[in-house]
C-alpha positions in Angstrom: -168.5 -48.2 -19.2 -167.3 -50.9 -21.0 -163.6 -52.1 -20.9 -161.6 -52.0 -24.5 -160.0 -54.6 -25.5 -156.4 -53.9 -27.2 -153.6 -55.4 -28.5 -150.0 -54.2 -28.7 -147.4 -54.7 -31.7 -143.7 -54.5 -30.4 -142.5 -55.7 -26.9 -138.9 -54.4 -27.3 -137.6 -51.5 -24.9 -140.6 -49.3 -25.1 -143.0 -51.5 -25.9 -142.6 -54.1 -22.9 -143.0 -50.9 -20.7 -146.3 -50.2 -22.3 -147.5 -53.7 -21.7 -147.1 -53.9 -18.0 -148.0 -50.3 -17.8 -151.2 -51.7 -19.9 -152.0 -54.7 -17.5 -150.9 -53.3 -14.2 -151.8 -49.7 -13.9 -153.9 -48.2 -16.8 -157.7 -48.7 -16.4 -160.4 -49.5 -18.3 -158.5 -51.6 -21.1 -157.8 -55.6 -20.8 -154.2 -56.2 -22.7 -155.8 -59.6 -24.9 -153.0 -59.9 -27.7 -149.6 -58.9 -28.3 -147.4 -59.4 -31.8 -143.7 -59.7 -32.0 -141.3 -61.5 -33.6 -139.2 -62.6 -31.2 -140.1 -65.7 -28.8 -138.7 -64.1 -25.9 -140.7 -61.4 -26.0 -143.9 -63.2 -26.5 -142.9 -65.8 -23.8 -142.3 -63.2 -21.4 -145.8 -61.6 -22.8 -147.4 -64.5 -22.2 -146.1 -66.5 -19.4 -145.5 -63.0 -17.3 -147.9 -60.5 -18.0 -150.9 -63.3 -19.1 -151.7 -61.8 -22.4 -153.4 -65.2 -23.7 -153.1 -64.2 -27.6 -149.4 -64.1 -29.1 -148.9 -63.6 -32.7 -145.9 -62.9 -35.1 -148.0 -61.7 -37.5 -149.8 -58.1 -36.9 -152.4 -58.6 -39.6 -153.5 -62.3 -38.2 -153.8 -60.6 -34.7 -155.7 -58.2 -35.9 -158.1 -60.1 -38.2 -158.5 -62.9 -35.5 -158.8 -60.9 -32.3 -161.9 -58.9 -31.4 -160.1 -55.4 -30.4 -161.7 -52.5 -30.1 -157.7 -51.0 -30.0 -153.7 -50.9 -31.0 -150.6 -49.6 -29.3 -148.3 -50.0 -32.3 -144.9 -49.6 -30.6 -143.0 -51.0 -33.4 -139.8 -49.9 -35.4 -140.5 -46.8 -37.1 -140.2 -47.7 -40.7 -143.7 -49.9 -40.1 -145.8 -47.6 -38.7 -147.3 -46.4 -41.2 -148.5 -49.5 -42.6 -149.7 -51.0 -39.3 -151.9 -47.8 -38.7 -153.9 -48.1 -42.2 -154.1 -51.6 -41.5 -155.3 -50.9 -38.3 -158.1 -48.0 -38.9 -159.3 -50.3 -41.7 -160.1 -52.5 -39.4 -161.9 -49.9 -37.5 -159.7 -50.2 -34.6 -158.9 -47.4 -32.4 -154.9 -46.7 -33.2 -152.1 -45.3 -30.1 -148.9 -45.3 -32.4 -145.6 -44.2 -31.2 -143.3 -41.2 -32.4 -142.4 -40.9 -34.6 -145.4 -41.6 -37.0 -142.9 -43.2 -39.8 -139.5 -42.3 -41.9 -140.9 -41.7 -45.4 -142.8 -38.9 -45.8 -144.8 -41.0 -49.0 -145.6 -43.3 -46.3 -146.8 -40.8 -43.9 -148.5 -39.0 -45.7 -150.8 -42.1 -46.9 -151.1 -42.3 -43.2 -152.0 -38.9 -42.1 -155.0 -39.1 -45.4 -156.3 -42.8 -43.5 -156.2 -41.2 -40.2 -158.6 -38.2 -41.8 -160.6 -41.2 -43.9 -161.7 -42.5 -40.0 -162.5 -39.6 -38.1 -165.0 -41.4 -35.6 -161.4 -43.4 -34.6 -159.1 -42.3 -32.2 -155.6 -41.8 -33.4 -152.7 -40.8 -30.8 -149.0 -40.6 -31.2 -146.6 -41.1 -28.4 -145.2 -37.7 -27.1 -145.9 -38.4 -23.6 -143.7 -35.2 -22.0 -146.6 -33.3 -23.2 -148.2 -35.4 -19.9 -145.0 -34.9 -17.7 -146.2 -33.3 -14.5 -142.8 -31.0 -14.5 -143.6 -30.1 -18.4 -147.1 -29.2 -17.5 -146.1 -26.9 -14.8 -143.2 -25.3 -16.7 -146.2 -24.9 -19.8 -148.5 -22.8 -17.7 -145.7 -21.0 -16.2 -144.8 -20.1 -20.0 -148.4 -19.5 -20.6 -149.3 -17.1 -17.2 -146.2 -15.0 -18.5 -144.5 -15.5 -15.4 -141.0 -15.5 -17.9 -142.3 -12.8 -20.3 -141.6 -13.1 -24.0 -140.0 -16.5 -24.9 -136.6 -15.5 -26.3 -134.3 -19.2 -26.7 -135.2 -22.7 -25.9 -132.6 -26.1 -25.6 -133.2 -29.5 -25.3 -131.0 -32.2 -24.6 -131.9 -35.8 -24.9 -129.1 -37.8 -24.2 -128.7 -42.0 -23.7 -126.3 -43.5 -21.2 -124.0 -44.7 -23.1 -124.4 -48.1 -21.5 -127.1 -48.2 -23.9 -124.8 -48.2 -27.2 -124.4 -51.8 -28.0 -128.2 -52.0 -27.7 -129.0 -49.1 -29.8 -125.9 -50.0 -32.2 -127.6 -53.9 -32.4 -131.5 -52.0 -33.2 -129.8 -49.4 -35.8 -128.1 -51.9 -37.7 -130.8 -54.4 -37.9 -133.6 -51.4 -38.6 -133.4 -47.4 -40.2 -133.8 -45.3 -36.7 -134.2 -42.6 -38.7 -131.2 -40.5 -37.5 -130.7 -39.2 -34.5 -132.8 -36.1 -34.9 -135.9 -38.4 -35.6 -134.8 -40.8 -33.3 -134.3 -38.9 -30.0 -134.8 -34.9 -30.4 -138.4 -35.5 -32.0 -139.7 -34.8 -28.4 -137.8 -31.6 -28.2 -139.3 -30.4 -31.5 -142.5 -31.0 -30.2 -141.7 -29.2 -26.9 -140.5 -26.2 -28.6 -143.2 -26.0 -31.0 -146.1 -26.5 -27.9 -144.4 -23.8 -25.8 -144.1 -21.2 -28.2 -147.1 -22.2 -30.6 -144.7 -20.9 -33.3 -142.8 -23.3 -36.3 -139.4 -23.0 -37.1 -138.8 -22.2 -40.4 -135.0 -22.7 -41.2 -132.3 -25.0 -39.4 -128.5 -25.6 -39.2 -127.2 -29.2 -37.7 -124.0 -30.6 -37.3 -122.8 -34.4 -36.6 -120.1 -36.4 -34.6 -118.9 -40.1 -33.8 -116.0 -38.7 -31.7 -117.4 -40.7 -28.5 -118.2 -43.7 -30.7 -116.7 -44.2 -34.1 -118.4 -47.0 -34.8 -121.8 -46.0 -35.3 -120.1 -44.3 -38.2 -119.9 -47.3 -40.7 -123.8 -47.8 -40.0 -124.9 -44.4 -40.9 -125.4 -42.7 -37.4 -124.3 -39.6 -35.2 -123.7 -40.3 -31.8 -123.8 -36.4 -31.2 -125.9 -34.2 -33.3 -126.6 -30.4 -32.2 -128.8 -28.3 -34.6 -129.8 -25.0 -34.4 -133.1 -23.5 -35.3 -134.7 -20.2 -36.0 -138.5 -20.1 -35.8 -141.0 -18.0 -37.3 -141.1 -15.7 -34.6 -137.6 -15.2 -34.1 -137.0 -17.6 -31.0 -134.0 -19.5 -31.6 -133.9 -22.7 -30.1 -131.2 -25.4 -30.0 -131.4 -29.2 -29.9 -128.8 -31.8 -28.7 -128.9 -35.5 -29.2 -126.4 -38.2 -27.7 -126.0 -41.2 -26.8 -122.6 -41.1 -24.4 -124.0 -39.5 -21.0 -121.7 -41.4 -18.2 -123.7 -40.8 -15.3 -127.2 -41.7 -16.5 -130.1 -40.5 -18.6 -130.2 -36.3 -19.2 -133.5 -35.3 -20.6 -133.4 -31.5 -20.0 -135.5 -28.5 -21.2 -134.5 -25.0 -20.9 -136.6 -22.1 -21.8 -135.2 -18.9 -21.7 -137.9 -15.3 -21.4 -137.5 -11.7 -20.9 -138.1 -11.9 -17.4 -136.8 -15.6 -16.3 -135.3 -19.0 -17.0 -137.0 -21.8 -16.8 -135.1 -25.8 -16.6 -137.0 -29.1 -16.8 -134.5 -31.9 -15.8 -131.2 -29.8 -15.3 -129.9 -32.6 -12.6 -131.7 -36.2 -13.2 -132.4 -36.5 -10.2 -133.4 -40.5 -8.9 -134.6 -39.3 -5.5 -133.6 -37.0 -2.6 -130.7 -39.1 -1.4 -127.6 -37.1 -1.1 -124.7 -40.1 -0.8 -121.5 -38.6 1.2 -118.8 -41.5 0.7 -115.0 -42.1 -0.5 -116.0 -40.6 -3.9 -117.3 -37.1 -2.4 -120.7 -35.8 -2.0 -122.9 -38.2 -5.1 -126.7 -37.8 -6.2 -128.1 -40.6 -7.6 -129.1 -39.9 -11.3 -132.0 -41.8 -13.4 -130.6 -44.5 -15.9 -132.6 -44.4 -18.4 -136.0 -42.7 -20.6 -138.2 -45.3 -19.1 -137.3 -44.3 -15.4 -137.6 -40.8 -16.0 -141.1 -41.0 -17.5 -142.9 -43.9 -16.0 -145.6 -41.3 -14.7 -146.0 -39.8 -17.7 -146.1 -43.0 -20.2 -149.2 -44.0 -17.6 -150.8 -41.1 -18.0 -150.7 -40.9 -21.9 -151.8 -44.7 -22.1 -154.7 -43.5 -19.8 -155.5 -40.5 -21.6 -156.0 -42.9 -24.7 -158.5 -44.7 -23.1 -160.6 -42.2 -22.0 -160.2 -40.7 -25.3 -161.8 -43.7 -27.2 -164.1 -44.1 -23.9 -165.4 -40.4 -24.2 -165.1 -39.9 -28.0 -162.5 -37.2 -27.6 -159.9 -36.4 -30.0 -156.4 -36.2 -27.7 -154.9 -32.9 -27.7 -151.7 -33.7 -29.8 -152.8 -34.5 -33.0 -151.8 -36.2 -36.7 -150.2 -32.6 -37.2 -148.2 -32.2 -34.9 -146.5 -35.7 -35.2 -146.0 -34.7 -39.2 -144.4 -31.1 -38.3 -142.4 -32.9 -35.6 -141.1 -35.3 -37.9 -141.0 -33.2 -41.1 -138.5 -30.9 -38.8 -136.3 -33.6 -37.3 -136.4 -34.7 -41.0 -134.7 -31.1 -41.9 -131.9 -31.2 -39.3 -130.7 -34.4 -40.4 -130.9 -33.3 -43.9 -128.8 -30.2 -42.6 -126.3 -32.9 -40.6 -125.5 -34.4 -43.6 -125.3 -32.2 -46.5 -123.3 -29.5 -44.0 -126.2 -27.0 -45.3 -128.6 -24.8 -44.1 -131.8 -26.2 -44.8 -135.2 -23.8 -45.1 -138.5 -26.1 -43.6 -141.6 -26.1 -45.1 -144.3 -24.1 -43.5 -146.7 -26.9 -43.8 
């Protein structure tokens, strides 16, 4: 079968992590072009990973490369824009959550996506490919909890990471931190249940960091949500965890718990020293879901290899983000805020 031949726009945080997942692990694809616009990035691209084709410029990439492929893994606000562009081209399109930050936008989007139907479009909610969210799922689905009742989700940043996100949201709109971190949740809570939530309340804080306050961001956001069904189900964003990365899922039945993630664990070394009896925890998103990120990428591939449509579709990305879109809403006008079914 023949290989695909991709490119990738961003190289930042995420988007590096996708290229060496892309050269070293994922197969059938050769990695022939990247775009960024920072020389760094396409140094290291270049010089370190071998991508021969570097560009600053997405739309000269595109129209001078022959790719069958693009992992758009670029700020927010421009994926929309580089998706068209993209499945105009006829190229194959992997874009990552969320799909964009105007709905206009989007929406323009979601109707080219429909306009190439023979293309493969994914979006990036790789726990959906989490072995530990997988098991949990069927679990959930066997009935082994009974009747769904509450979910949580937490999805919270060391806060050695602030200066780096502080630097990103004031040079780019993250979108808030709803869209910007508990977009994974929402899509969680809407694949276990299979039910939308139809109303939600948020609040927001700066208590742990002030200063994201003068550039338009929470540090802390909590929103609750009731869905269509009746589960309630809470969400938690941060960006101040101390001792490392906590990405955790509870899911709460009428016959059992379930947690994903309750301890991030780094491995099974128990340290006994001068500061007690320590487990190593994970230090950031990348380390806690290297499996899975590999997994999606390959999932891609064989989507466009097999002529599959990928499980996760345009839809869910635009209820996802139309949701995370309403608690922010809520977090800032102090209001309960109905969603829209559809």
């Amino acid at each position: 079968m023949k290989n695909i031949d991709a490119g990738i726009i961003g190289l930042g945080r995420l988007g590096s992590v996708h290229a060496k997942h892309l050269i070293e692990k994922i197969q059938g694809v050769n990695l022939i072009s990247a775009c960024a616009l920072d020389d760094e990035q396409l140094k290291w691209a270049h010089d370190s990973l071998g991508i021969p084709g570097i560009y600053k410029d997405y739309r000269k990439m595109i129209d001078t490369e022959d790719l069958d492929a693009i992992f758009i893994v670029a700020p927010t606000g421009f994926h929309p824009e580089m998706t068209e562009y993209a499945l105009n081209a006829g190229l194959h399109v992997f874009c990552e959550k969320p799909l964009g930050l105007d709905m206009t936008e989007v929406n323009g989007m979601t109707q080219a996506i429909k306009n190439h139907p023979k293309q493969i479009f994914q979006t990036g909610f790789m726990r959906r490919f989490d072995a530990s969210y997988q098991y949990a799922k069927r679990m959930v689905d066997n009935g082994e909890i009974g009747k769904i009742i509450y979910m949580r989700g937490y999805g919270i940043d060391p806060i050695s990471g602030m200066a780096s996100f502080t630097k990103f949201a004031s040079e780019a709109d993250s979108g808030g931190i709803f869209v910007d971190m508990n977009i994974h949740d929402v899509d969680l809570i809407r694949w276990f249940t299979g039910h939308e939530p139809i109303k939600t309340w948020a609040l927001g804080s700066n208590i742990a960091a002030p200063e994201l306050k003068k550039i338009g961001e929470y540090e802390t956001g909590v929103a609750q949500l009731q869905l269509d069904n009746g589960v309630i189900a809470t969400l938690l964003g941060g960006r101040h965890a101390a001792h490392g990365n906590q990405v955790e899922l509870e899911i709460m039945g009428s016959n059992g718990w379930i947690r994903v993630g309750e301890i991030p664990e780094k491995n099974l070394v128990t340290v006994f020293n001068e500061h007690g009896v320590v487990r190593p925890a994970m230090q950031s998103f990348s380390e806690r879901f290297n499996t899975a990120f590999t997994v999606e990428l390959q999932d891609f591939i064989n989507n466009i290899q097999n002529g599959t449509q990928p499980e996760a579709t345009v839809n869910d990305g635009i209820r996802a983000l139309t949701i995370a879109k309403a608690c922010q809403q809520s977090a800032d006008s102090g209001e309960i805020v109905d969603i829209p079914n559809r």
